[in-house]
C-alpha positions as CSV (number, residue, x, y, z in Angstrom):
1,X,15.6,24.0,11.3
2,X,14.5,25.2,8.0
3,X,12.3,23.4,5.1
4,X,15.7,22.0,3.9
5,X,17.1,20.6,6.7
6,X,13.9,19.1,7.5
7,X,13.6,17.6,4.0
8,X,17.3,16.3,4.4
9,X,16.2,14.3,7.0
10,X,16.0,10.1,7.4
11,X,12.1,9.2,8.0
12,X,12.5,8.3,11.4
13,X,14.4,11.7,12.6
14,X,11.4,13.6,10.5
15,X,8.9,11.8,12.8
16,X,10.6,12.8,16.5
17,X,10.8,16.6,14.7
18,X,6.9,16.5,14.3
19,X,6.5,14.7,17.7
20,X,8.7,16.5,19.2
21,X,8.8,20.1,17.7
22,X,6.5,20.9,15.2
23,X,2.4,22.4,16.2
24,X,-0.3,20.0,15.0
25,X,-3.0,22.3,13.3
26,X,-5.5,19.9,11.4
27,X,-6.3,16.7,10.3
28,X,-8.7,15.0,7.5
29,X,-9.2,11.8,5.8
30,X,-8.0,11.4,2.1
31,X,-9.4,7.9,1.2
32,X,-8.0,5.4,2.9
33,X,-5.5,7.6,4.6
34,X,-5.6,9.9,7.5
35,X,-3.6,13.1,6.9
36,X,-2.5,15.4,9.4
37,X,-1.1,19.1,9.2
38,X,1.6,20.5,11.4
39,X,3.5,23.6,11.8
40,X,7.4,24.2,12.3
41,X,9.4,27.5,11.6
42,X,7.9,28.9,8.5
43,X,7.0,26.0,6.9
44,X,4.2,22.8,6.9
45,X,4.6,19.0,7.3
46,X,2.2,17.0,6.0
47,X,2.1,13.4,7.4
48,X,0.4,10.8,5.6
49,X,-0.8,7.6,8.3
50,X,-2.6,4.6,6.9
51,X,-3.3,1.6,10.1
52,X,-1.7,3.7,12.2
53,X,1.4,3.7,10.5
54,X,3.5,6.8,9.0
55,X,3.5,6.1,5.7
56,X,5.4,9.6,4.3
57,X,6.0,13.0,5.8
58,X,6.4,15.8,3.1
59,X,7.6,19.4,4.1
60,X,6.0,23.0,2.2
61,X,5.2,26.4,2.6
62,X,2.2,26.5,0.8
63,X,-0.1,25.6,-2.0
64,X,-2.9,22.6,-2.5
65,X,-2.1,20.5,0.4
66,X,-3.7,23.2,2.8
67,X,-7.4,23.2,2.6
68,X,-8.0,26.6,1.2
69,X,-10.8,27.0,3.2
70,X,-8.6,27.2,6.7
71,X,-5.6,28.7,5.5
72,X,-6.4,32.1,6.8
73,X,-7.1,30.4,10.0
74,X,-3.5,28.7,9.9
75,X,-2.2,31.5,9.5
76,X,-3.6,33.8,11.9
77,X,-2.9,30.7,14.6
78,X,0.6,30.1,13.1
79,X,0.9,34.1,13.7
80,X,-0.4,34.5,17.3
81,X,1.5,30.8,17.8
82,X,5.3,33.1,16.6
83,X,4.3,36.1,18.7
84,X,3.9,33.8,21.9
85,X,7.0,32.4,22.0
């Protein structure tokens, strides 16, 4: 599954691919929201929870959602993650 079959998909078949398939890498709180980062085949999912609810789940490769800060960490894991499998 790419970034645009991902984005294709109905909110609750987005949630069972990050439950199911995707690698969880971070997490931070953005106001009253909790956000968390995960990986899946070349691309990020960022999902939005407020009250322990999903409230979106919005696919990209890369730009301002990642904290800058950990991105070369990311990507090293997201590297040693590929060469694993």
């Amino acid at each position: 599954m790419n970034i645009y079959d991902y984005a294709k998909l109905s909110k609750g078949e987005k949630e069972v691919v990050v439950n199911n398939d995707a690698l969880f890498l971070e997490d931070y709180i953005d106001r009253e929201h909790i956000i968390y980062v995960y990986y899946l085949n070349g691309f990020f999912i960022e999902v939005t929870k407020q009250n322990d609810k999903i409230i979106d789940c919005v696919p990209f490769i890369r730009g301002y959602k990642i904290n800058k800060k950990n991105l070369h960490a990311i990507e090293k894991r997201t590297i040693l993650v590929n060469v694993a499998a």
